[in-house]
C-alpha positions in Angstrom: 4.4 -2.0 -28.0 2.5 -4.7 -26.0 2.6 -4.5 -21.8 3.9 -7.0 -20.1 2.0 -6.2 -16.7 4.8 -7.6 -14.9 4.1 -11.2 -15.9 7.4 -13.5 -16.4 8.0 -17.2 -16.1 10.5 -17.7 -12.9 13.4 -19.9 -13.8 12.5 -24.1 -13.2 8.8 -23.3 -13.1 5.9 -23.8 -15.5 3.5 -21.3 -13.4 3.8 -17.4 -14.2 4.5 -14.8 -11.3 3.5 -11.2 -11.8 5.0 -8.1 -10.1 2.8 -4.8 -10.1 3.8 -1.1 -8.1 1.2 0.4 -6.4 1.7 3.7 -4.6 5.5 3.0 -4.8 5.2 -0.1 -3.4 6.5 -3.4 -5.0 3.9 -6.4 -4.7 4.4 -10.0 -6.2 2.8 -12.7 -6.4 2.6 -16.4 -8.0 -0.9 -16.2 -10.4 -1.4 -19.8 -10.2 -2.1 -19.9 -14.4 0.4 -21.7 -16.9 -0.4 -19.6 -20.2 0.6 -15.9 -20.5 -3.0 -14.5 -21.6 -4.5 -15.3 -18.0 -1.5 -14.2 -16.2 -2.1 -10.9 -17.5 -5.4 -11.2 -17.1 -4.6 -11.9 -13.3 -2.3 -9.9 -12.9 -4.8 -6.6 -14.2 -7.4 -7.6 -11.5 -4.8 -8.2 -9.1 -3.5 -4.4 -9.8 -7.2 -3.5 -9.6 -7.9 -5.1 -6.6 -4.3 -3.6 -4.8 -5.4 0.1 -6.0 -8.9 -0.5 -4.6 -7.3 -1.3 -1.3 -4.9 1.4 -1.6 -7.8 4.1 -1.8 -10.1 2.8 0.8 -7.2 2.8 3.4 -6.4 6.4 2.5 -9.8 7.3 3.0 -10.2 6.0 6.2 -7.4 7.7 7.6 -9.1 10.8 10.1 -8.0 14.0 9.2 -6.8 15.8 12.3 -6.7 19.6 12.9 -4.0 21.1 14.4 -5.2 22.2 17.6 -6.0 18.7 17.9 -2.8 16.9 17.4 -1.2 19.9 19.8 -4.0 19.0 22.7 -2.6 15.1 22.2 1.3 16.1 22.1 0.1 17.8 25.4 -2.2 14.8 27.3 0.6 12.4 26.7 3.9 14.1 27.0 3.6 17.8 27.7 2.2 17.1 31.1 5.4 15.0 31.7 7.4 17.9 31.2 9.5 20.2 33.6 7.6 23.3 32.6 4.3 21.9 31.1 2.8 25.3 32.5 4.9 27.2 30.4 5.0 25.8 27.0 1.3 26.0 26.3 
């Protein structure tokens, strides 16, 4: 059974669109080619290139600890507090 990589010809239009899922998120786009072979072909790199994104933004998220996220909660709103004294 052959994939379709989410290649289909919109209704009125001779150009191909492609739809790909990438960390549960829906992306489309309009790949610009007229035959079905390059569409796919598009629409693989495309894929590629959206994954490749993906990663590197994961992987430049910080890790934080959590004595430091409970220092932050307390610079910008346990200081605000009635009792900041007493919660920490």
């Amino acid at each position: 059974m052959a994939e379709s990589h989410g290649v289909f010809l919109p209704t009125g239009s001779k150009i191909y669109a492609c739809r790909v899922m990438v960390n549960r998120k829906r992306h489309s786009t309009s790949t610009g080619c007229t035959s079905k072979r390059d569409a796919k072909a598009f629409s693989r790199r495309w894929k590629e290139f959206l994954v490749a994104e993906a990663r590197a933004a994961k992987a430049a998220v910080p890790q934080v600890t959590m004595l430091q996220a409970v220092n932050r909660y307390m610079t910008e709103a346990g200081e605000k507090l009635v009792a900041a004294d007493q919660i920490e």
